[in-house]
C-alpha positions as CSV (number, residue, x, y, z in Angstrom):
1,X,-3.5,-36.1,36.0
2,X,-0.7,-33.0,34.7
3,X,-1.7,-29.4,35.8
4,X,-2.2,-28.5,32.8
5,X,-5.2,-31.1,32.4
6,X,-6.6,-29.1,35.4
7,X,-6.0,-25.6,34.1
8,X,-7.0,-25.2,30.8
9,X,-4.7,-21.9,30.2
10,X,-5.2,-21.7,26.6
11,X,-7.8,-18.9,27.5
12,X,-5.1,-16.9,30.4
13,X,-2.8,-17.0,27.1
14,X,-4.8,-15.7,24.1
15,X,-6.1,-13.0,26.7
16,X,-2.4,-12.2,27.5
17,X,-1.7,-11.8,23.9
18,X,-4.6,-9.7,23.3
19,X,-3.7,-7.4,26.0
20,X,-0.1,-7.5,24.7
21,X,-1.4,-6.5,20.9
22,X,-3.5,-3.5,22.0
23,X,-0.7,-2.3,23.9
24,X,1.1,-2.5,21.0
25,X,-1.4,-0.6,18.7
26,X,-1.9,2.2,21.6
27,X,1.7,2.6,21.5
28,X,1.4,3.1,17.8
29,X,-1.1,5.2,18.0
30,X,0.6,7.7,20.3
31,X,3.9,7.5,18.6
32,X,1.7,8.8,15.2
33,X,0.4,11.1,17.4
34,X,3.6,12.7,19.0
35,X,4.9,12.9,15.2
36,X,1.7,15.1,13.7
37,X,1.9,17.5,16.9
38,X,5.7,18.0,15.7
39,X,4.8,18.4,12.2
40,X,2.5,20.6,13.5
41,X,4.6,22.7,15.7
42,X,7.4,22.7,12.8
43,X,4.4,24.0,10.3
44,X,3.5,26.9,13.1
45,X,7.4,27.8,13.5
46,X,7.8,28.5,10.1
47,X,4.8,30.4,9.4
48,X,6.4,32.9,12.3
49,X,9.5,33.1,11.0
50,X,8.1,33.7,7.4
51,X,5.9,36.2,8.7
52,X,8.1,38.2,10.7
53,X,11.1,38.0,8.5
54,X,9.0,39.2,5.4
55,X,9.4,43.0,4.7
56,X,6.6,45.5,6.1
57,X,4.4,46.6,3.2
58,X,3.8,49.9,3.3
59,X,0.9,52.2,1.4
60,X,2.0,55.2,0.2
């Protein structure tokens, strides 16, 4: 009898490359997630330096 008759891994391996595929899509997801937060940040910068480069108005 082989080892393999003994073990049935076929379970061990799909579970490995379930694990393997979520770790995937988390890393997916946080990459998507890093690149909003520097749209973001970009979006806030330049509402700053609109705002604080655009002339005073002034009521007279």
């Amino acid at each position: 009898m082989k080892l393999a008759e003994l073990f049935d891994l076929s379970g061990m391996e799909r579970n490995a490359e379930r694990l393997k595929k979520n770790a995937k899509r988390q890393a997916d997801v946080a990459k998507a997630a890093q690149a909003r937060l520097k749209m973001l940040k970009a979006q806030q910068q330049l509402r700053a330096t609109s705002t604080s480069s655009s002339p005073a108005r002034t009521t007279e």
